[in-house]
N, C-alpha and C positions, 0 to 999 in steps of 0.2 A: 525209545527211538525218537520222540515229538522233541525230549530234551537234548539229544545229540543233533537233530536237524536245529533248531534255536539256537545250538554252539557253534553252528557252522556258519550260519546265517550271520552271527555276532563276528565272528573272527574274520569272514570278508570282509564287514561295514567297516570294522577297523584297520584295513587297510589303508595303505599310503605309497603310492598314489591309488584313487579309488578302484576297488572291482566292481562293486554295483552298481548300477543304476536308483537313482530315487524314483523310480515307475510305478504304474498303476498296481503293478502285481503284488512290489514291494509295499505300498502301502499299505493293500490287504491284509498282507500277513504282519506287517505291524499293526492293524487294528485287532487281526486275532491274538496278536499274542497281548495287546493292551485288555482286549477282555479276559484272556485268562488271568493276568495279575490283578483285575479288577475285581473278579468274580468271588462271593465266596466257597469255603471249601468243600461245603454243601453242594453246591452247584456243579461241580467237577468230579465228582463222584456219582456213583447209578442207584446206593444206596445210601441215606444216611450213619448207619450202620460200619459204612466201609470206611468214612471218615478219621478213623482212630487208628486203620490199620493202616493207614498212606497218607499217614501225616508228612514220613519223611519224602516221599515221591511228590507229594502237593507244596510242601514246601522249597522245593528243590524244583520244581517246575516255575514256582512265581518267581525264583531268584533269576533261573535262565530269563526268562520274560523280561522283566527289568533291565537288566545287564544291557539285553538286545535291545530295548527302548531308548538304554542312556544312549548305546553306540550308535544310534541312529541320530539324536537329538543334536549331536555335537557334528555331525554333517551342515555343511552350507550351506547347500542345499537345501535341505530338509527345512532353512528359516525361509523360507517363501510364504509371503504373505493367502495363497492356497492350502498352506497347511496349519495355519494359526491354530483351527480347533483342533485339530490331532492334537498337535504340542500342547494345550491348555490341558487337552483331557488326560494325556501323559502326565504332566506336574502335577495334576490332582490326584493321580494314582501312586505319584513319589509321596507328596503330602499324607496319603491315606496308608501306603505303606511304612510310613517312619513309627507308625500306633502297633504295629505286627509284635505279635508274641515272638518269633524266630529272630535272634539277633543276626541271622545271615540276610533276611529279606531289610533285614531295618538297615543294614552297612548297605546294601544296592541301593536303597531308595536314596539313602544321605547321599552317595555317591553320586547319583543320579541328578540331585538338585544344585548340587556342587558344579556339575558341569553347565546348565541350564544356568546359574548366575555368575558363572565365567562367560558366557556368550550375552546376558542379559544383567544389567545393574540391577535394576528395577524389576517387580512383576505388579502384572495387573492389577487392582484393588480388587476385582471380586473376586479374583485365584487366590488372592494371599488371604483375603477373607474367608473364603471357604475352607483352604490348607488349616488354617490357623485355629478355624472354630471350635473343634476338638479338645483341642488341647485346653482353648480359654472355658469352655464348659466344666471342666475338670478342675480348672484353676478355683471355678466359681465355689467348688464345694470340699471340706476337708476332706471328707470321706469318700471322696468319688477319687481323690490321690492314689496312684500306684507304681511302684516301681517305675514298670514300663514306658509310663506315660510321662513319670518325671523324667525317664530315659532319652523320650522324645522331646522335650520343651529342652533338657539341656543342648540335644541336636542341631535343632530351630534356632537355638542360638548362636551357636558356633557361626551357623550358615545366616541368618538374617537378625544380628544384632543391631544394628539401626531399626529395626521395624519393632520393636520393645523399649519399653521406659520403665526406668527404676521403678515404678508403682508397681511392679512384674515381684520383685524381691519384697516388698513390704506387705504382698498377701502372701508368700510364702513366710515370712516371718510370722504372721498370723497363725497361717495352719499350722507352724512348728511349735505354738503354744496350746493350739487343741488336740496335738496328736503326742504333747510334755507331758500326760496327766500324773502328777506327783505319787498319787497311788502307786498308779501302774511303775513307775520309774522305781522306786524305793522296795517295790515287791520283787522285780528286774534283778535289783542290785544283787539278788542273795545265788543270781543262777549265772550262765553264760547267757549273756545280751548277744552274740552276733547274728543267730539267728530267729531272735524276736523279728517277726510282721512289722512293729510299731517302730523298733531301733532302725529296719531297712528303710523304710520310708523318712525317718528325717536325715539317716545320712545322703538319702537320692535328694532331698531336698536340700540338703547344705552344697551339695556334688553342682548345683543350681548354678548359685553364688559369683563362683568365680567368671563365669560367661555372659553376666551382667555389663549393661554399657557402662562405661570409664566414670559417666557420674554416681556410679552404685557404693562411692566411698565413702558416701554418708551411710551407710550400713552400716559399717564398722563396729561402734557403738553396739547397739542393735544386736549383729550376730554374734560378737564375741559374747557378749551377755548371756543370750540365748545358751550356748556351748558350755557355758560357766554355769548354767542355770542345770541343766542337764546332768552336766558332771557330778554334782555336789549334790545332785537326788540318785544318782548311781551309786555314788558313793567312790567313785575312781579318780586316783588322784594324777598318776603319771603316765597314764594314757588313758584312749577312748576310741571307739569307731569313729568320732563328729571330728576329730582332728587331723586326718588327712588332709577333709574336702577345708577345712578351717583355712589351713596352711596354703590350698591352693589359691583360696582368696587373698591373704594376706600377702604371698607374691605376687598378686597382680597392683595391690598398694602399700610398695617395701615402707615407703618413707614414712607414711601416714602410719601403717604399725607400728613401726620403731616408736616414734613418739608416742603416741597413744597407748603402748605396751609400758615404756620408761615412764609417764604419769601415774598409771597406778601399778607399778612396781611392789607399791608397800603391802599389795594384796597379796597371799599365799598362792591363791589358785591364779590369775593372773601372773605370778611371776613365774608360774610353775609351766605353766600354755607358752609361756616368751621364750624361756629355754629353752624348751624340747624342741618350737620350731627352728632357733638360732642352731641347735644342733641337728636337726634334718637332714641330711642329705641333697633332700629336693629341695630345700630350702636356701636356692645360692643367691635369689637377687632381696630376700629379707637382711642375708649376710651382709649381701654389698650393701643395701644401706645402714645397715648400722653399723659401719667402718667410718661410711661420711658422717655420721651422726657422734664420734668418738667426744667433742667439747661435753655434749650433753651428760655421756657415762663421767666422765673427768669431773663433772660439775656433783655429779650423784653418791661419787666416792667423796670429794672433799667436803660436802655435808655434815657425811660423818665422822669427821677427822676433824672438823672444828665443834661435831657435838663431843668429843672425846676430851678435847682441850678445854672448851668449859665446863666440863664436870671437873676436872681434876682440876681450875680455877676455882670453880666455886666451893668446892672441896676443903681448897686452902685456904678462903677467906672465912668458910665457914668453921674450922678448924682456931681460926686467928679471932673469931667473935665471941666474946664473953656478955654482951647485954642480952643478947635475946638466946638463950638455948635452944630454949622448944622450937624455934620457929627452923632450925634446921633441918631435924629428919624431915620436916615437910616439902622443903625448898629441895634437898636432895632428892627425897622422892621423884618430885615434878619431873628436873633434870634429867634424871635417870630413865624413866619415859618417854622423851627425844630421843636419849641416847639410845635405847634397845630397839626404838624403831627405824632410826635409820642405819642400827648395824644388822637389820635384816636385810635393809637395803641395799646397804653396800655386801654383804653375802650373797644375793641374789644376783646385783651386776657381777660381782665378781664369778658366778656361774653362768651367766651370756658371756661374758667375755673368754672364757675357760671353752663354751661350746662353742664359739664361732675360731677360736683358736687351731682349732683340731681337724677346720677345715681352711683358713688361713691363718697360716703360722708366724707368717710374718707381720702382722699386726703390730703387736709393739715396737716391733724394729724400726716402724715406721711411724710409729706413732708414739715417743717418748713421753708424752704429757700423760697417754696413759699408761703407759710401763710406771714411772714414778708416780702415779697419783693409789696403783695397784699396791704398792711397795709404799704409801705413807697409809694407806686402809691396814695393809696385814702388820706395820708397827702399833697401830691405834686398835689395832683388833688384840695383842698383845697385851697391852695398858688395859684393856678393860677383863673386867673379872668375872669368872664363868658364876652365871645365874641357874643352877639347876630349878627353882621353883618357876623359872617367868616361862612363858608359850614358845618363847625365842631359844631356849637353851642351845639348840643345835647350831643357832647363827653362826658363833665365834668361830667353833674349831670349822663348819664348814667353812666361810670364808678365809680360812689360815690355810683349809687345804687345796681350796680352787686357786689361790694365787699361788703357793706352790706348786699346782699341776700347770698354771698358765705360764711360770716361767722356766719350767720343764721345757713345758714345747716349744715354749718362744729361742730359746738355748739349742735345742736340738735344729729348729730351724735354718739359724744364720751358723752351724756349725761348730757348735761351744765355742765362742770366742770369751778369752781370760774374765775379763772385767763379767760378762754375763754367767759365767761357771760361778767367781766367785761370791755374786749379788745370791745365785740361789743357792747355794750351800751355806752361807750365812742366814738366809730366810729358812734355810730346812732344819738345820743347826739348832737354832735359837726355837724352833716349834716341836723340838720333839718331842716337849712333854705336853703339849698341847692337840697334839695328831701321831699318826701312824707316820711316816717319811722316810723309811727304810726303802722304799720303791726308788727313791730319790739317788740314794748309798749305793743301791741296786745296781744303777744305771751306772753311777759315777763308777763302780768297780767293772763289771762286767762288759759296758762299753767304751769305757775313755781306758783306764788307768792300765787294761791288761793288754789294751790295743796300740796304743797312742805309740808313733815312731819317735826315734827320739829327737828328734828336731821341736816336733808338737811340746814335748816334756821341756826342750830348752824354752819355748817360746810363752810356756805356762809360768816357768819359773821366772823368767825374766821378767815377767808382768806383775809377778809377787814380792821380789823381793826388793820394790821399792814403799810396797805398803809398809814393810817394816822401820823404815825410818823417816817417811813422810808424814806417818802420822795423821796419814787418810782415813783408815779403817781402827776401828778399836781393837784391845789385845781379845777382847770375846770373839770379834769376826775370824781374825788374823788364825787364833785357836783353832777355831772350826775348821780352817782352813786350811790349816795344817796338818792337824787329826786326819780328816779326809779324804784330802787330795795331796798335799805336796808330797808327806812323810811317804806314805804309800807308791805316791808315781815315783819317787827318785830309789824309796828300796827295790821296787821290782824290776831297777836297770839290772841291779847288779844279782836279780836271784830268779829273772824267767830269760830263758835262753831264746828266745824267739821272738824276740821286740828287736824292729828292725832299727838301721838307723837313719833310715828317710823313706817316705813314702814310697815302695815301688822296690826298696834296696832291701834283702831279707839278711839276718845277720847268720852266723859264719855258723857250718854244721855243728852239730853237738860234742863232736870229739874234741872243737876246739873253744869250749863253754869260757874258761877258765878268760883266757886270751881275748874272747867277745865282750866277756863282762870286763875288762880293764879297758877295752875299746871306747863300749859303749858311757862308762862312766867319765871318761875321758872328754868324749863327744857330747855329755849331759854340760860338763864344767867348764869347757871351754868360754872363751869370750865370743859374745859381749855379756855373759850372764856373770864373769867377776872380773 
């Protein structure tokens, strides 16, 4: 009954225009319900005893209390400089409430303080002092860290982020190395980590991170490290509990990531952390900068395309040298060494650019420097020769297969248009003995070739049949192309009865197949195609 009168009480204050009065009476019983939110649970019970059975009645009674204190606090009224210390003593009970084990009392208080600095910029220095003590107490020590508490400082944050300095992140970066202990980490690794004590705690402390003031981007360094550090005592390569909260730090600084990710790209685990967030989901303003950042991938990929061009230089001169023998295999060696590290690297870009693909498609369409700098990596990725003994073997064919899945989507995007149908059927073509690309054949049969009206099939062919005497494309492309796509779209005018002959026009019942098929062959040959 005390909670359903405190409901009542709540749901007049928040009227508009007011039903209550801010009066003496009223006062009262806001002071009694500021002492029951204040009181502990001890104290509200007859026996200590009872405490365990009405936990949920006691908890559910300081939430009403609260509720009823914000509703009141946000009254006009109620800022009368007559009621200063009510209101102090209020914020010190949101303050002492944000520590509460029950996350329904901790969402009242935050709620509660939310409104109190919509009405107030500023709060007093000994309020904010005293609200804030708790917390910095806990900060002071590793082991006094807990969930809860980091629960609360990320709260604090949200709500009075000018009242913290970056030094706030740099002793939690501390306690994330006393609470690292490699032992413990590598002992971890062999069970499920989610529910380790020691895992919960650095992800509440990473969870931190992101609610850091705007100059927390010197972190960066710093906490990726950390999560790197972590990782690779776990033993987990393509995910992690730490890489949620990671990501949400890294969308608060898109651009500073990008870059900072793209310099040490050459690292396995680094480049492995860049992908996954490029491919995120939550991950859209990492996305958007690394669209504006495309010169830099451009710059990343033709690294490797001129280590590709001086190997096969020096290749040849070494080949044309007859005074020095020996000194060859050594000088190729070296070579070779640049070469396989930045075809990791151009394999790696080419999988950010493959994951942010698949959430913007249109990327290359818009950005042709790196459509062709993607299409000079996977011919250079071609030229070079599969290393089964070196650490990188996997490089080549992966990056053969991300640039053919990138100009999959990028095709499917702008709506196969001719010239892009046939750039990737010649990249899929020419890779099949170097990767799976049936997926590719897949597509091109099941979605274009058995669909396409026949306007599309004149408008494909029309685009092809001047490569054949322009002598734009080689007879290998032209092949592929043929094989593929033409031979196939132009026999199945004349042998699937249900290829319409324009978008929207469906061709003619099955009784009259024979008649549709001369139609529509008719309609495939017509001019402008001869």
């Amino acid at each position: 009954m005390q909670i359903g009168n405190i409901d009542a009480i709540t749901y007049c204050l928040g009227l508009d225009p007011p039903f209550l009065e801010i009066n003496e009476e009223l006062l009262r019983l806001l002071s009694e319900a500021l002492a029951l939110a204040d009181a502990e649970d001890q104290a509200l019970v007859n026996h200590p005893t009872q405490v365990h059975s009405n936990t949920a009645s006691l908890t559910h009674l300081r939430h009403v209390c609260i509720r009823m204190l914000t509703a009141a606090m946000v009254r006009p009224e109620f800022s009368d400089a007559k009621n200063t210390p009510t209101r102090a003593r209020i914020i010190s009970v949101f303050f002492k409430s944000l520590y509460h084990k029950s996350v329904e009392v901790v969402d009242a208080a935050n709620d509660g303080l939310k409104q109190v600095l919509l009405q107030q910029q500023k709060l007093p220095r000994d309020l904010l002092h005293t609200g804030l003590r708790p917390i910095l107490i806990n900060l002071s020590d590793y082991k006094r860290l807990t969930v809860a508490s980091l629960d609360g400082l990320a709260r604090l944050l949200q709500l009075l982020t000018n009242y913290f300095k970056v030094e706030v992140g740099r002793k939690l970066l501390d306690h994330m190395q006393q609470w690292a202990n490699p032992q413990l980490l590598q002992a971890a690794a062999e069970r499920s980590i989610e529910d380790m004590h020691e895992i919960k705690i650095l992800v509440a402390i990473l969870e931190v991170f992101h609610l850091l003031p705007p100059s927390a981007s010197v972190l960066l360094d710093d906490l990726v490290s950390s999560v790197v550090n972590l990782e690779v005592h776990l033993c987990r390569r393509e995910s992690s509990p730490f890489r949620k909260p990671l990501f949400k730090f890294l969308n608060r600084y898109p651009t500073e990531s990008v870059v900072y990710f793209a310099e040490r790209i050459e690292s396995a685990h680094y480049a492995r952390i860049f992908c996954h967030a490029i491919g995120s989901p939550e991950c859209g303003p990492l996305r958007g900068a690394l669209v504006t950042q495309t010169p830099l991938l451009v710059s990343l990929l033709s690294d490797f395309c001129t280590s590709v061009n001086d190997a096969s230089a020096m290749s040849v001169d070494q080949a044309d040298t007859v005074d020095t023998p020996s000194a060859a295999p050594q000088s190729e060696l070296a070579g070779n060494e640049t070469l396989y590290k930045r075809l990791y690297v151009a394999m790696s870009v080419a999988a950010v650019v493959h994951g942010c693909l698949a959430h913007t498609p249109r990327w290359l369409d818009e950005h042709s420097s790196l459509l062709n700098a993607l299409l000079d990596a996977w011919a250079a990725a071609i030229r070079v020769g599969s290393q089964p003994n070196r650490s990188s073997y996997l490089a080549r064919p992966l990056l053969i297969e991300h640039v053919i899945r990138s100009l999959l989507l990028a095709t499917q995007a702008v709506a196969n248009p001719p010239a892009m149908l046939f750039k990737l059927l010649e990249v899929t073509g020419r890779s099949s003995g170097a990767v799976d690309t049936s997926f590719v054949f897949r597509y091109v049969w099941d979605d274009l070739i058995v669909r396409w009206p026949i306007s599309k099939r004149r408008e494909v062919l029309a685009a092809f049949l001047p490569r054949l005497t322009e002598g734009s494309a080689s007879d290998e492309s032209n092949a592929i192309v043929l094989q593929h796509l033409i031979n196939p779209m132009v026999a199945t005018v004349f042998t699937l009865p249900g290829i319409a002959i324009a978008p929207g026009i469906d061709a003619v019942s099955e009784s009259d197949v024979v008649n549709s098929s001369e139609q529509r062959g008719a309609e495939l040959l017509r001019a402008p195609v001869l």
